[in-house]
Kinemage of the C-alpha trace (Angstrom):
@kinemage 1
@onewidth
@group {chain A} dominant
@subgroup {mainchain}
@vectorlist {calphas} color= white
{ca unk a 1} P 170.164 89.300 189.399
{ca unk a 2} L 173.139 87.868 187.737
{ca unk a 3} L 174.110 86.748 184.163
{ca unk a 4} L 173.322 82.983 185.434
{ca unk a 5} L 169.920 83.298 187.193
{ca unk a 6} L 168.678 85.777 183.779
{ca unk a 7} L 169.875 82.484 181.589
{ca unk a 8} L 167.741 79.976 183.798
{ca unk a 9} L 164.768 81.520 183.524
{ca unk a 10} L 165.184 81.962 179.809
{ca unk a 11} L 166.259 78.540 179.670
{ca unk a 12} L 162.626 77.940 181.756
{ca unk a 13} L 160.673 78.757 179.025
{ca unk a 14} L 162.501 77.814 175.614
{ca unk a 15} L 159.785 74.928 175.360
{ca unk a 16} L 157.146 77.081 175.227
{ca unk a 17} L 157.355 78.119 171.527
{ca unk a 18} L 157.208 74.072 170.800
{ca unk a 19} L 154.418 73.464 172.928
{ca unk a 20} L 152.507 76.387 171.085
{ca unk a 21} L 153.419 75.211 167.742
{ca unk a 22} L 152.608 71.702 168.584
{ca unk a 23} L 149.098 72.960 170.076
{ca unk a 24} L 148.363 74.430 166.787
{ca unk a 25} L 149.003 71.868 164.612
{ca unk a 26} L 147.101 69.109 166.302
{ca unk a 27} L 144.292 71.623 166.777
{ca unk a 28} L 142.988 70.641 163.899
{ca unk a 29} L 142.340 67.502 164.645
{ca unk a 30} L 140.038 68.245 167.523
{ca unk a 31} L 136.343 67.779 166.516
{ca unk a 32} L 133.552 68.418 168.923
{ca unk a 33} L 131.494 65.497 169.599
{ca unk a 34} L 128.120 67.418 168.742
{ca unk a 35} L 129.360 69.590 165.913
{ca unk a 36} L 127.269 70.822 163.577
{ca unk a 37} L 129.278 69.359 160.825
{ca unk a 38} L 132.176 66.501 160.395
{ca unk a 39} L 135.221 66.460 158.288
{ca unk a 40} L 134.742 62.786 157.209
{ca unk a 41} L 131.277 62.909 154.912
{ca unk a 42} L 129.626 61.310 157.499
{ca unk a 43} L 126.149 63.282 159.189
{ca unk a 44} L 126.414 65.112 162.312
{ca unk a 45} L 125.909 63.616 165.761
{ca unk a 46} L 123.300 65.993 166.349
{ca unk a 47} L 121.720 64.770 162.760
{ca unk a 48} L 122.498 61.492 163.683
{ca unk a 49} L 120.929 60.568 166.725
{ca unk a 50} L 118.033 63.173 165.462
{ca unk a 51} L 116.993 60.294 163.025
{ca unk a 52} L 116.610 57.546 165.834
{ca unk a 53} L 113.211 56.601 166.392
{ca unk a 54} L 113.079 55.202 170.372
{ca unk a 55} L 110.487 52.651 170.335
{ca unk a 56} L 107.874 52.243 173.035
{ca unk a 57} L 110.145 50.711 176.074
{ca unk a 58} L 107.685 47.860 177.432
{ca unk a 59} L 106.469 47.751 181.181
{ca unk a 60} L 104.070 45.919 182.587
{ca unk a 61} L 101.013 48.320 183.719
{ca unk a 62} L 100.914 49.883 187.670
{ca unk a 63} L 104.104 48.631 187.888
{ca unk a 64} L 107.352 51.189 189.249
{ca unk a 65} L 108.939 50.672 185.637
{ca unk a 66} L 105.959 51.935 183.934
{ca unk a 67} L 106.496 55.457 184.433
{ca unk a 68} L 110.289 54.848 184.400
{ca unk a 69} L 109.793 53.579 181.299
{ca unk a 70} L 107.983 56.515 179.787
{ca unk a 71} L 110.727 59.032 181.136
{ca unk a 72} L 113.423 56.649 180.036
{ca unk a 73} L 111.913 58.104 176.543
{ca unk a 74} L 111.204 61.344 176.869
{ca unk a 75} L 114.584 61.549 178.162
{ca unk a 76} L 116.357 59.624 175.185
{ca unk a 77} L 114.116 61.853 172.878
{ca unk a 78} L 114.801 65.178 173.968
{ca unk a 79} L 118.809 63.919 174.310
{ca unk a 80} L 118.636 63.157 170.676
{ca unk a 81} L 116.422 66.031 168.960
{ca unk a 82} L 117.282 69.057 171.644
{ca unk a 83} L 113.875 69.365 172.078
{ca unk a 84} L 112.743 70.275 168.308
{ca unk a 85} L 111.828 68.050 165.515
{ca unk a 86} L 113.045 64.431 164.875
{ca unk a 87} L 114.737 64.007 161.600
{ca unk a 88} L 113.234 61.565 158.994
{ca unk a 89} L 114.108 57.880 161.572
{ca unk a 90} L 117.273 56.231 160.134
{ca unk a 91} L 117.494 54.209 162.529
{ca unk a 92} L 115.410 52.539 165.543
{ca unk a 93} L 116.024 52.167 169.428
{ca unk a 94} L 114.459 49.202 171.432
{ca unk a 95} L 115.091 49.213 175.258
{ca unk a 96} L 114.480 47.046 177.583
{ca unk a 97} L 114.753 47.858 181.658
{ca unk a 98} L 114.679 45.844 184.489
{ca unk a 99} L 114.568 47.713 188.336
{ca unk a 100} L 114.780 46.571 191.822
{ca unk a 101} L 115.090 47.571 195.258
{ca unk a 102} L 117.551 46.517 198.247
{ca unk a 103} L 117.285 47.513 202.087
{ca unk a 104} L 120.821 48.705 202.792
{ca unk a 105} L 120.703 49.789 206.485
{ca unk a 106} L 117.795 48.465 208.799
{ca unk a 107} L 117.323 50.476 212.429
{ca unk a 108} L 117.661 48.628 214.867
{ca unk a 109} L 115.582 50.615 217.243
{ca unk a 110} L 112.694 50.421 214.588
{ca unk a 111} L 113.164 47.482 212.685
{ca unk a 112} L 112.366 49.956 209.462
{ca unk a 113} L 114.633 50.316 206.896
{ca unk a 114} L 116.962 53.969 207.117
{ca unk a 115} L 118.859 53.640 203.277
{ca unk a 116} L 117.692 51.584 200.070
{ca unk a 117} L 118.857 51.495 196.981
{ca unk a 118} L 117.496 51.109 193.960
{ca unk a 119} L 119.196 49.594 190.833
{ca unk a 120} L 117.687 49.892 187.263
{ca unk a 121} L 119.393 47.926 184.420
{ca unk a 122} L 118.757 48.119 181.084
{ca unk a 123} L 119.363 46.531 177.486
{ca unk a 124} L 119.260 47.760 174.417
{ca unk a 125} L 119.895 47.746 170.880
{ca unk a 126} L 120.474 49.953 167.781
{ca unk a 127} L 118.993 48.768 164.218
{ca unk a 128} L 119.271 50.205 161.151
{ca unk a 129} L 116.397 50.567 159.199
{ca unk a 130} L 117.408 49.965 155.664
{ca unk a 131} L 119.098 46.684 156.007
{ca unk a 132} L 117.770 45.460 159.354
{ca unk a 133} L 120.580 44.726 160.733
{ca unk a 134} L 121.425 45.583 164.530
{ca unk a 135} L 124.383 47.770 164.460
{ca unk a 136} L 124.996 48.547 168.359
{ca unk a 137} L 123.977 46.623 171.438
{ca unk a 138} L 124.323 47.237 174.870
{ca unk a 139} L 123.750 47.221 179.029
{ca unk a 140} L 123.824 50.118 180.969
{ca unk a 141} L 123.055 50.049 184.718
{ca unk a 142} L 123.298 52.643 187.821
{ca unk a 143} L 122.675 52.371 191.908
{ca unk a 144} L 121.015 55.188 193.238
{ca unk a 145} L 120.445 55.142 197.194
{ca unk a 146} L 118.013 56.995 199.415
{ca unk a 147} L 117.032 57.622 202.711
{ca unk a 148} L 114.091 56.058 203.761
{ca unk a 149} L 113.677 58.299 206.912
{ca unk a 150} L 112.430 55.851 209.243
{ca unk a 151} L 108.222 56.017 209.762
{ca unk a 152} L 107.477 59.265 207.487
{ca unk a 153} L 105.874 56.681 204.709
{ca unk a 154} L 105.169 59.631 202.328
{ca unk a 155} L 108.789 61.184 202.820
{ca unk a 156} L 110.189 57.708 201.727
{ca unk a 157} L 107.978 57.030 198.748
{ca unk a 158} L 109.130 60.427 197.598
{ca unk a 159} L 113.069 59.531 198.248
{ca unk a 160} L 112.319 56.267 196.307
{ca unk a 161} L 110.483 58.289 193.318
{ca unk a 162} L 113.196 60.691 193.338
{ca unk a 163} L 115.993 58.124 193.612
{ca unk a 164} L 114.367 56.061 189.934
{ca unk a 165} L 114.101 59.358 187.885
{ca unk a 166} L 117.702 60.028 189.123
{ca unk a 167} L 118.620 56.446 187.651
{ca unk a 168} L 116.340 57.317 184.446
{ca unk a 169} L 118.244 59.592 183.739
{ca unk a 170} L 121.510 58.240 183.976
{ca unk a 171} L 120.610 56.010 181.920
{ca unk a 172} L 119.354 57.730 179.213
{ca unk a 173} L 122.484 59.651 179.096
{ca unk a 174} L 124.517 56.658 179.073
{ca unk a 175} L 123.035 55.105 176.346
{ca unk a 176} L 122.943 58.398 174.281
{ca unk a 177} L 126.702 58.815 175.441
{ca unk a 178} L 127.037 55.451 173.842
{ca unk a 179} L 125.448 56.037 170.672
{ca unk a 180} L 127.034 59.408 169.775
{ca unk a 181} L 130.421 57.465 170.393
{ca unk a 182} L 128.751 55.045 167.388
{ca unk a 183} L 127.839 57.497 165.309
{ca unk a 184} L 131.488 59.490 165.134
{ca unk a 185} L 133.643 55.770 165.125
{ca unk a 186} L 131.171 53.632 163.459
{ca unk a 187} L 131.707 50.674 166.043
C-alpha cells in the first residue's frame, strides 16, 4: 500500500470525530416517551395517562361491540397503569365505537363467503377534570380480515372473534399512542 491509498482511507474517516461529537451533544435532547421523569416540570407519561379514568364505552347488550367494548377498556387500562394502580383520575376518557363486517371474496363453487373483513371505528375524547374542558379529540379506525373457511361455521365465528380483538387492540394502542403524544407536546 502506497502513500496515496494510506491518505484515502484516513481521509475516509476524518468525519467520524464530528459525527461523534455531534451525537453527544444532541444526546441530550433525546427523552424517552415513557420516562420516568421529564426535564420540562411537567408529570411523566407513565403518571400521566396513569390518572385517566376510561369511562364505561357504551354498547348495546348481545351485540358483537359489547364485549369489544369491554376489552377496548381493559386494554386502554392496563396501557395506561402497566397493570398496577391508577393514579388519583386527572383526567377522563369517553369512547365511542362503531364495527361492521364486509364479505370480501365469495366462492363461487359454494356461494359462501372465503375472506371478510371487519372494520371497527371509534371516537373519542379527552376531558380534563378540573375545568371541564375537552382537551384532545379524536378517530381511530383499523381493517382486520379473516378467512371464513368456507362451511366450518365454528372455524369462522372463531376467525371473526379473533379478527375484532385483533382490531381492539389496535385501537386501544392507537388512542393511547395518541394521548402520550398529548401529554409530552400538550396539543
Amino acid at each position: 500500500m502506497g502513500w496515496g491509498e494510506g491518505r484515502a482511507s484516513v481521509n475516509r474517516f476524518r468525519h467520524v470525530p464530528i459525527v461523534l461529537l455531534s451525537a453527544a451533544l444532541l444526546g441530550g435532547c433525546f427523552q424517552p416517551l415513557y420516562s420516568a421523569s421529564t426535564e420540562t416540570g411537567r408529570p411523566a407519561v407513565r403518571d400521566a395517562l396513569s390518572s385517566i379514568e376510561v369511562q364505561q364505552i357504551d354498547a348495546a347488550a348481545n351485540t358483537s361491540e359489547a364485549p369489544l367494548a369491554v376489552q377496548i377498556r381493559n386494554d386502554l387500562l392496563f396501557n395506561f397503569t402497566g397493570g398496577g394502580y391508577s393514579a388519583p383520575p386527572t383526567h377522563k376518557l369517553k369512547v365511542q365505537i362503531n364495527g361492521n363486517r364486509a364479505v370480501v371474496v365469495i366462492d363461487r363453487a359454494t356461494a359462501l363467503p372465503n375472506v371478510e373483513t371487519y372494520t371497527l371505528k371509534t371516537s373519542y375524547s379527552l376531558t380534563e377534570i378540573a375545568t371541564g374542558k375537552v382537551v384532545v379529540t379524536g378517530n381511530a379506525s383499523t381493517a382486520v380480515s379473516y378467512d371464513t373457511l368456507g362451511q366450518q361455521r365454528f372455524a369462522r365465528l372463531s376467525g371473526m372473534h379473533d379478527a375484532e380483538r385483533r382490531a381492539a387492540k389496535v385501537l386501544a394502542d392507537n388512542i393511547t399512542s395518541r394521548l402520550a403524544s398529548y401529554f409530552i407536546s400538550g396539543s
